[in-house]
C-alpha positions as CSV (number, residue, x, y, z in Angstrom):
1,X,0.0,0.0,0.0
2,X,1.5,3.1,-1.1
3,X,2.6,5.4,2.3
4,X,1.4,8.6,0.9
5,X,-2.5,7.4,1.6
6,X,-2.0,7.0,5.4
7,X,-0.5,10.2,5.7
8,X,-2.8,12.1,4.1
9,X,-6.0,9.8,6.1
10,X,-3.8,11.6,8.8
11,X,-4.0,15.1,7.7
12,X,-7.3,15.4,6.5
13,X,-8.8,14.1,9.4
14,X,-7.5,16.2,11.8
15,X,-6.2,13.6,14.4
16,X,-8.9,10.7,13.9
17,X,-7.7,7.4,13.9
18,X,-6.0,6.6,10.6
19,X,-8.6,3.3,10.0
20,X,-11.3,6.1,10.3
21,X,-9.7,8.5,8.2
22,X,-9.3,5.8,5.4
23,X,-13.1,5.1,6.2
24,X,-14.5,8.6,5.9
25,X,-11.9,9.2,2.6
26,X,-13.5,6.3,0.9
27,X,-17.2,7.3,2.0
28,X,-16.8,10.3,0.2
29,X,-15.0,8.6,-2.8
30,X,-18.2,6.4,-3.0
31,X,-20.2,9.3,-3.1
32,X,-18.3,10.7,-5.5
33,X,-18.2,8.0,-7.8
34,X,-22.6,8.3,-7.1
35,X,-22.6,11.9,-8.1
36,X,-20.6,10.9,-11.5
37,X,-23.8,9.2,-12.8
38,X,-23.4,7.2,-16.1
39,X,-24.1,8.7,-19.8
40,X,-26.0,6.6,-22.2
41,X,-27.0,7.3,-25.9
42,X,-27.9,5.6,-29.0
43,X,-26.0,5.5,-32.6
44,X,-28.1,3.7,-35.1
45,X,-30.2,1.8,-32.7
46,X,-27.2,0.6,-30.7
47,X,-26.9,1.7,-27.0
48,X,-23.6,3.6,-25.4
49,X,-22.7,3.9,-21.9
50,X,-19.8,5.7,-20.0
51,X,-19.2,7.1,-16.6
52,X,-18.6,10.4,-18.6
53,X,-20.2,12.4,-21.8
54,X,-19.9,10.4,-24.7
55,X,-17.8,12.0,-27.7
56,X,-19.1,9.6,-30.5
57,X,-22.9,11.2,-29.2
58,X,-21.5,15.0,-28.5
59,X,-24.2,15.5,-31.7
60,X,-27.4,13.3,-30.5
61,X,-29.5,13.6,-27.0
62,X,-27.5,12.2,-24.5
63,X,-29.3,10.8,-20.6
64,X,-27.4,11.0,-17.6
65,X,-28.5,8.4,-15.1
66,X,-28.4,7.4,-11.5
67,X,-26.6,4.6,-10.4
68,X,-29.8,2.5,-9.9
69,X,-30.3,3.3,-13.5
70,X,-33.1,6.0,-12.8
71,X,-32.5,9.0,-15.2
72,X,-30.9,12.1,-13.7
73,X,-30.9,14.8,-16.6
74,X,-31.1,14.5,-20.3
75,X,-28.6,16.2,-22.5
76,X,-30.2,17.4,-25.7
77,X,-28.6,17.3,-28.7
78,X,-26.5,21.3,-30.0
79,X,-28.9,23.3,-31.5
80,X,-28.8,23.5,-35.3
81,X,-27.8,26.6,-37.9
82,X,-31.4,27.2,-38.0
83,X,-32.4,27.5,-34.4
84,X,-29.5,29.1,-33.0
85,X,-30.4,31.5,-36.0
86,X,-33.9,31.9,-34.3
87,X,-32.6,31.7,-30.8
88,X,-30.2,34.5,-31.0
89,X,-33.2,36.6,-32.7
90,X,-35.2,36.1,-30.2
91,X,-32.7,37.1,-27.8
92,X,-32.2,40.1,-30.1
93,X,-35.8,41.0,-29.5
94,X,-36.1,40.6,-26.0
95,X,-32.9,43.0,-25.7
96,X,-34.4,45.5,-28.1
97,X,-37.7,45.1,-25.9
98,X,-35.2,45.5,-22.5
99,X,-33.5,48.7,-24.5
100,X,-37.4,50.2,-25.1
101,X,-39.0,49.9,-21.7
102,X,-35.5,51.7,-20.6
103,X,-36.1,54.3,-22.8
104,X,-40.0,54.6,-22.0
105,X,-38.9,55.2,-18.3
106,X,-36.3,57.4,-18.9
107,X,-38.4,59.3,-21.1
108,X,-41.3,59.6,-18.7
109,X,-39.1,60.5,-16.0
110,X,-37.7,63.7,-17.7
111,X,-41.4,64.3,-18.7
112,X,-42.3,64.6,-15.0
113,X,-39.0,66.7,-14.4
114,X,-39.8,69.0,-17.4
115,X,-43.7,69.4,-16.6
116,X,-44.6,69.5,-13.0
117,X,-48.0,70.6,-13.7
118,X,-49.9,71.3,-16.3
119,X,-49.4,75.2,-16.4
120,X,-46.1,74.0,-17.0
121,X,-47.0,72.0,-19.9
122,X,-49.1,74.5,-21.5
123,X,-46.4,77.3,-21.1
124,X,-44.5,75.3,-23.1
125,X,-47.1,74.3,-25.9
126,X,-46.9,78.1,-26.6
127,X,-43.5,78.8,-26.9
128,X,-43.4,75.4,-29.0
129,X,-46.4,77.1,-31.2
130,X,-45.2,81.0,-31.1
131,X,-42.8,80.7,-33.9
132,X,-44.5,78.8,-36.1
133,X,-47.7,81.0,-36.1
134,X,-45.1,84.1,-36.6
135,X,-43.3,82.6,-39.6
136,X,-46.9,81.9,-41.1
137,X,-48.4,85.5,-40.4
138,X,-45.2,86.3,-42.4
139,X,-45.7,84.0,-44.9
140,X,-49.4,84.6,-45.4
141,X,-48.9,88.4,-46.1
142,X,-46.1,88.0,-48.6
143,X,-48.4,86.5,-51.6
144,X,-50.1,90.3,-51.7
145,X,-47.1,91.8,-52.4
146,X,-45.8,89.0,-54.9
147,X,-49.3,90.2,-56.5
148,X,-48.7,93.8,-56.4
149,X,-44.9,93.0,-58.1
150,X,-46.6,91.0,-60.6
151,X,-49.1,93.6,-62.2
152,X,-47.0,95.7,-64.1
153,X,-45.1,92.7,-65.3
154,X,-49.2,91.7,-66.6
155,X,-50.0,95.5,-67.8
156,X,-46.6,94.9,-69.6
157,X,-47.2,91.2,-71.5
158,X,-50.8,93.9,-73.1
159,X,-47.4,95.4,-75.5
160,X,-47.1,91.7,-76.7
161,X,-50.3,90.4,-77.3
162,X,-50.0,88.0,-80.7
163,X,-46.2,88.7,-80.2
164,X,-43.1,86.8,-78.4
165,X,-42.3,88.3,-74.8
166,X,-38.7,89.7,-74.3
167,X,-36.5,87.0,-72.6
168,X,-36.2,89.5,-69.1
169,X,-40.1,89.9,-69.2
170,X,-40.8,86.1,-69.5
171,X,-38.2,85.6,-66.5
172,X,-39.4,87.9,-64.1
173,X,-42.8,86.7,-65.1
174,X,-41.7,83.3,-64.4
175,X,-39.7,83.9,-61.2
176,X,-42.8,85.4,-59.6
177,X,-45.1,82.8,-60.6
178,X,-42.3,80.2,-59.0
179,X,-42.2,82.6,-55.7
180,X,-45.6,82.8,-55.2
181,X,-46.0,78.9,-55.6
182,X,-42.8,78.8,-52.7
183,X,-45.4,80.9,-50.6
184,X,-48.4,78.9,-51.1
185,X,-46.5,75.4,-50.0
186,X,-44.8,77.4,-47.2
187,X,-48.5,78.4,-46.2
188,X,-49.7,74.9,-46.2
189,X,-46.7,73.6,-44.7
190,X,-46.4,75.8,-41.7
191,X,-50.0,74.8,-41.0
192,X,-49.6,71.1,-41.5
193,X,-46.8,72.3,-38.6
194,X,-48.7,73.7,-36.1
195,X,-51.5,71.1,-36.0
196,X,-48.6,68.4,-35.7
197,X,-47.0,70.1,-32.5
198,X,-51.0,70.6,-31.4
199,X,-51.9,66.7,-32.1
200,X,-48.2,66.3,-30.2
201,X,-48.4,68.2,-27.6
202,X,-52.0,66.7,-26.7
203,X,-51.0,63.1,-26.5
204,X,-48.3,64.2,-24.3
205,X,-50.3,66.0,-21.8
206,X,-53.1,62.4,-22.1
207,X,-49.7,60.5,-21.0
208,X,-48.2,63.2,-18.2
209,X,-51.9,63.2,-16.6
210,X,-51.2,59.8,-16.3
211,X,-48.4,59.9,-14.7
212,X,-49.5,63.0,-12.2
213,X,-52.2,60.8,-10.8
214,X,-49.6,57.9,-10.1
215,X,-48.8,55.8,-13.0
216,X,-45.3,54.2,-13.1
217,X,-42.7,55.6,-15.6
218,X,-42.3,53.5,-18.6
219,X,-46.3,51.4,-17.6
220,X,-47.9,52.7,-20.4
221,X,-45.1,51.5,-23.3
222,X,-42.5,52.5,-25.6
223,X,-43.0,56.5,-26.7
224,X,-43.9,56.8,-30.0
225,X,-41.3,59.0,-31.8
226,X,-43.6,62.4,-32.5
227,X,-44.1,62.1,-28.7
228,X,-40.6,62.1,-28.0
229,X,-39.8,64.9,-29.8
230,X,-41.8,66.9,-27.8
231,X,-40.5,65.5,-24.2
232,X,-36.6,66.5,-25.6
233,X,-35.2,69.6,-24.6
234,X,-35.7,72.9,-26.9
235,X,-38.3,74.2,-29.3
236,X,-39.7,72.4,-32.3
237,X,-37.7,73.6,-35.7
238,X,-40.0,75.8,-37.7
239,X,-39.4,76.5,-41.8
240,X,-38.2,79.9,-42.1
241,X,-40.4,81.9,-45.1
C-alpha cells in the first residue's frame, strides 16, 4: 500500500484514527463516484454507456443516469444553424424590448421633471407654437405683395399680345409665378406644422396626466417617436419663409 495514503487519512482528518480516516476518505469517494452518474446514448439503434459524456454522441440527445439506473438529466442534442439562427433573434428581440421599456422610463421620467403641472405644460405648448404661427403670419402676407410685383409685369405682356415676350419679361414673369408657388407650399406647410405640434403636444399632456395621478414611468409602453420629440429639450424647428 502506497505510504502517501495513510498520511494524508492523517491530515485530513484532523487527528482521527487513521482506519477512520481511510473510512471517511473512501465514503466520500463512493459518493463521488454516485454523483458521477453514467451517460448513455444511441447511434443507429445501438446503445452507449460511459461514466462520462460520450464523444461519438456530442451531436445526438445524451441521458445521464443514476446509479440505480433511474435518469438524472437528459442532455439534448446542439442546436442547429437554423435554431440558433432563431434563438439569437429572439434574444435580439427581447434586448431590443429591455432597451425600449428603458427608454419609456427614462423618457417619462424627464417628462415629470420638465412638466410638474400642467401650467407647465401649457407654457410650453406656446412657446413650441409662437414661432410657427409668426413665420406663417409672415408667410401669409407675402403673396399680396408678390401680386402687387406681378401687375406691371401683366400691364406689360398687353405690349405683346400675338407677339413673343422679351426674354427679361418672360423671366421675371416666371420667377414670380415660382415665388408665389414657394409661398403657397410654405402656407400649407407651416399649418400642416402647427397642427402636428398641437396633435403632439396633446398626447403628451393624455400620457403626463397619467403619470401626475400615479402611473409608473415606462407602464404605459414605448414612446412613440412624434411624442418624444416633444419630451426633448428645446423648441420644435420651424421652416423659415
Amino acid at each position: 500500500m502506497p505510504t502517501s495514503l495513510p498520511r494524508l487519512c492523517v491530515t485530513s482528518a484532523a487527528g482521527l484514527p487513521a482506519a477512520l480516516a481511510v473510512v471517511l476518505l473512501s465514503a466520500v469517494a463512493h459518493s463521488q463516484v454516485q454523483a458521477a452518474g453514467i451517460y448513455s446514448c444511441e447511434i443507429n439503434g445501438r446503445k452507449y454507456t460511459s461514466d462520462r459524456p460520450i464523444r461519438e454522441c456530442n451531436e445526438l440527445e445524451q441521458r445521464e443516469h443514476n446509479r440505480d439506473g433511474s435518469v438524472r438529466a437528459v442532455r439534448p442534442p446542439p442546436p442547429t444553424a437554423d435554431e440558433r439562427a432563431e434563438m439569437e433573434a429572439r434574444e435580439q428581440q427581447a434586448a431590443l424590448a429591455r432597451a425600449q421599456q428603458r427608454e419609456a422610463v427614462r423618457r417619462d421620467r424627464n417628462l415629470l421633471q420638465r412638466f410638474p403641472n400642467e401650467a407647465a405644460h401649457k407654457k410650453a405648448r406656446e412657446a413650441a407654437l409662437d414661432d410657427v404661427r409668426k413665420s406663417l403670419k409672415i408667410s401669409e402676407s407675402r403673396p399680396a405683395a408678390l401680386e402687387k410685383e406681378r401687375k406691371p409685369l401683366q400691364d406689360e405682356t398687353e405690349f405683346y399680345v400675338g407677339k413673343q415676350l422679351p426674354l427679361k419679361l418672360k423671366q421675371a414673369i416666371d420667377a414670380n409665378d415660382a415665388a408665389a408657388e414657394a409661398q403657397r407650399n410654405l402656407v400649407t406647410n407651416q399649418k400642416a406644422e402647427i397642427v402636428r405640434i398641437d396633435k403632439l403636444y396633446d398626447d403628451e399632456l393624455e400620457r403626463l396626466r397619467k403619470l401626475w395621478g400615479g402611473a409608473q414611468p415606462g407602464s404605459m409602453g414605448i414612446i412613440a417617436s412624434s411624442e418624444a420629440a416633444a419630451s426633448a429639450p428645446g423648441k420644435p424647428k420651424t421652416a423659415k419663409p
